[in-house]
N, C-alpha and C positions, 0 to 999 in steps of 0.2 A: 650413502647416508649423509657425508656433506652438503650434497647440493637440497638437499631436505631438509636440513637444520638451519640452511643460509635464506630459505625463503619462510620458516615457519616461525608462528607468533614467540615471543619469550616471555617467561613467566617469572615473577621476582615475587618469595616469598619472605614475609619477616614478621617476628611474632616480639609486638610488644608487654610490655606491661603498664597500665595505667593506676594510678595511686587516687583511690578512692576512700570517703569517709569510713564506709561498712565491710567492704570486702574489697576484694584485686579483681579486675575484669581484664581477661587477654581480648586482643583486638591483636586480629590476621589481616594483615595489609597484602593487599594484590597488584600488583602493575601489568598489565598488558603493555608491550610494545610493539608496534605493528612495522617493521621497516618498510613497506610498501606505500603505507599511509603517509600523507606529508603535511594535512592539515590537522590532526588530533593524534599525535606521534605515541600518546599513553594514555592508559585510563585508569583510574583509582577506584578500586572497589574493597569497602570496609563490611567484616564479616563477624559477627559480635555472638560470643559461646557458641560457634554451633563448628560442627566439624568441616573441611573442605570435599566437596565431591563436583569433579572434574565434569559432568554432566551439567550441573548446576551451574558449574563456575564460567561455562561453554555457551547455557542458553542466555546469560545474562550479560555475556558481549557481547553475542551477537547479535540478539534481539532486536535491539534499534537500530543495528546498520542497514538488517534484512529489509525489517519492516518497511524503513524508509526509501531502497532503492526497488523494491519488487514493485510493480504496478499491478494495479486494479483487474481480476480475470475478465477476460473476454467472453462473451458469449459467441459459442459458434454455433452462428444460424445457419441452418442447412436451408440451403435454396431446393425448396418443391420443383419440379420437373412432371407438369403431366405427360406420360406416353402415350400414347393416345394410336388407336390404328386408324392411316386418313384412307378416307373412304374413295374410289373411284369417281364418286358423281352422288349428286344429290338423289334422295330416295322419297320412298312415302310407304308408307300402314296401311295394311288393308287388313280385312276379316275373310277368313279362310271360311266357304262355302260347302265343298265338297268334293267329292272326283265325280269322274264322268269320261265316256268313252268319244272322241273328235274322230271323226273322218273327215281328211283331206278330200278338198274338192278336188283336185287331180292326183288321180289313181288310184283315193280312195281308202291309203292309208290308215290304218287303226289307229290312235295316239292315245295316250292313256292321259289327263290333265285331271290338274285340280284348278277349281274355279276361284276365285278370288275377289268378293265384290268391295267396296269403297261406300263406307257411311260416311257422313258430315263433316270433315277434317280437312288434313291435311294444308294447315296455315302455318306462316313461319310466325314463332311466337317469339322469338328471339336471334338475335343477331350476335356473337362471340367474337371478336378481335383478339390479333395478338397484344396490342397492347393493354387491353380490359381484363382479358383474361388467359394472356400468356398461349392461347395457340385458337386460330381461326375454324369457326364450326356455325351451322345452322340449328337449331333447333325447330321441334316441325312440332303439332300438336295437332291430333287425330281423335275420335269420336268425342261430338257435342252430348254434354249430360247437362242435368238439372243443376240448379247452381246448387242447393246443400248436398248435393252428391263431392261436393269439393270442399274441403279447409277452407280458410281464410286465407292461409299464406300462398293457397297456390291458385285463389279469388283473386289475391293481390296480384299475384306475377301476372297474369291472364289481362286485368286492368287497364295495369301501365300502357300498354298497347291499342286496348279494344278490344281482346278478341272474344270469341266465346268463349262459355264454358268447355272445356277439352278435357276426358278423362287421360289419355294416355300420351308424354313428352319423350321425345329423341332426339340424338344431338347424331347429325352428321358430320363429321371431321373434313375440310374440301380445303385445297389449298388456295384455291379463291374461293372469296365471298361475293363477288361484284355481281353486282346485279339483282338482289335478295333485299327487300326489306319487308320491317315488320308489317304483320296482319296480311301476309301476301298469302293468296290463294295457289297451291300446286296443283297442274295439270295433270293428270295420268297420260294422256294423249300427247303432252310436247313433251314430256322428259322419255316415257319407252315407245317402241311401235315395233310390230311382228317379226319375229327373227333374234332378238336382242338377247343377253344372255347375261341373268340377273345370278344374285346370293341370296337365297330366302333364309330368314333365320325366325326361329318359334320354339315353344317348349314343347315337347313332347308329352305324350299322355303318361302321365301316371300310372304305375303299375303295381303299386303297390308292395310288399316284400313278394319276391319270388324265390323262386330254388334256382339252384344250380345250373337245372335242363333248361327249365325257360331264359333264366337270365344269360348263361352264359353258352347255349347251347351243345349243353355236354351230353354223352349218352348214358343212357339208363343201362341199370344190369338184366340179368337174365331174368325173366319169370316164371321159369320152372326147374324144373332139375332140382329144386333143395335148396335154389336163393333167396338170402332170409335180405338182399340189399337190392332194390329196384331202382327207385330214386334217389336216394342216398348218397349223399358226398363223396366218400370213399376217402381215402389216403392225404392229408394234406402236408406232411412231411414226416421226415425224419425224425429218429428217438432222439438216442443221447446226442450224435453231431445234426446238425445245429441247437438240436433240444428246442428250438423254436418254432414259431409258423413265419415265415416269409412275408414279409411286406409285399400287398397287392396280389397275395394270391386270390385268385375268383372263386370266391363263395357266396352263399344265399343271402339277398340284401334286397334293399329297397333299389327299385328297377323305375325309368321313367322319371318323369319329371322335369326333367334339367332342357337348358337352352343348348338349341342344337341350332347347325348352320351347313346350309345344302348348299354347293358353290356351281355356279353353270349352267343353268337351267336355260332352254330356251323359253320365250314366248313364243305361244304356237297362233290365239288369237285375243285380238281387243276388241271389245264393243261397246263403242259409247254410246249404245241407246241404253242398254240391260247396266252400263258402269260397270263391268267385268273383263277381268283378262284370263287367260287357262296357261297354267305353267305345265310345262311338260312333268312328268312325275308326281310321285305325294310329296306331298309338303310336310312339316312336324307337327301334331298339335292333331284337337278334335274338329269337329265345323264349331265357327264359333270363335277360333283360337285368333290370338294377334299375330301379325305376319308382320315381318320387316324386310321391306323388297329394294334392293340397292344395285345399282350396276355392278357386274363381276368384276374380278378384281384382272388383267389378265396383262404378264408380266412383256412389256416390251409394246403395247397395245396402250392403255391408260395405267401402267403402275412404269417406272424409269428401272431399266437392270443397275444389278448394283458397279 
């Protein structure tokens, strides 16, 4: 307790009287001493009828010492970070045709493909640096439309460059840019050729709400014997423990829709008279659908192990 009293403020109270024409007014004198301080060693504060409360008598020392040494708050700007996945190699859009049964000219082979054709696109409409905009990318811009099929603002962006009207823009993530400027036309022929082994990515059809069997392919119950439960869900938890339903159990929901991504695919053939290539497999989506066809990604080959 001494070494607490030897550093802490002291406080001198004294109660006068002053002699007045009409009445006596006490006036409470306060001294602060500060042994610390060696440029304003005490401070007088005069407190006229009202009672002392140590709150009061607290905010109004130290008010102006505060006020005057805290500085101004800072704003902390959080620095943006985009993450971004970089891509293998530059790509291009195409529209999904159909399938279709390939035989190999030797041997004879069945192959099941889907066919892929290329309308009017695939120009680079923009160029991304790291220092413009913090991480290196292409942008590519894929089927020509009518111009009021497009805004203004993206009439505008289209402009700056020259290019055409383009309904649909992508940005490829590449750790070089060299060699890429704007309004440049991409080849399908110098960037893949037969054997190569792409990542298709597209939305899938729509399915609209489905049950349990189709979405999640569960089995149905009995249809005779007395079962009043065919399709039907069945059991999705427990009573009193947990008394809940579990997060992510699979039940009847809207099925379809969402962007999906096939990784490995070969090219099996390209032909640039017809402007098509046949990817081994189905691809997502109806004919019709936008495809995004990019080099695979394949670790130790074009992606570095960690």
């Amino acid at each position: 307790m001494a070494a607490v009293s030897s550093i802490s403020p002291t406080f001198r109270l004294s109660s006068t009287k002053k002699p007045s024409s009409s009445s006596t007014t006490t006036i409470a004198s306060c001294s602060f001493v500060n042994p610390t301080c060696t440029s304003s060693p005490s401070r007088r504060i005069s407190l006229k009828s009202s009672p002392l409360h140590y709150s009061s008598l607290r905010h109004s020392l130290f008010s102006s010492t505060s006020s005057s040494s805290s500085a101004p708050p800072t704003k902390n700007k959080r620095m943006s970070v985009i993450m971004m996945s970089v891509d293998a190699g530059i790509g291009v859009m195409g529209t999904k045709l159909g399938m279709m049964t390939y035989f190999e000219p030797v041997g004879g082979k069945v192959v099941p493909v889907t066919v892929v054709g290329f309308r009017e696109g695939n120009i680079v409409t923009q160029i991304k640096t790291e220092a413009t905009d913090g991480y290196d990318a292409v942008q590519i811009g894929y089927r020509r439309v009518r111009d009021k099929k497009l805004k203004k603002p993206e009439m505008g962006h289209l402009n700056k460059i020259g290019a055409i009207p383009l309904r649909h823009l992508q940005e490829f993530r590449l750790t070089d840019i060299e060699g890429f400027e704007p309004n440049q036309k991409l080849v399908v022929e110098e960037i893949f050729k037969e054997g190569d082994l792409v990542d298709v990515s597209g939305t899938t059809i729509g399915k609209g709400f489905q049950g349990g069997i189709k979405r999640w392919n569960f089995k149905r119950g009995q249809m005779t014997h007395g079962s009043k439960s065919h399709r039907q869900l069945g059991s999705i938890g427990a009573g009193t423990t947990p008394g809940h339903v579990y997060k992510g159990k699979k039940m009847p929901g809207r099925m379809g829709g969402t962007k999906t991504k096939i990784r490995k695919l070969p090219i099996i053939k390209i032909d640039n008279d017809l402007r098509i290539i046949m990817i081994k497999g189905a691809l997502p989506g109806k004919p019709g659908n936008l495809l995004r066809i990019a080099p695979a990604k394949i670790v130790g080959l074009n992606i570095p192990k960690n």
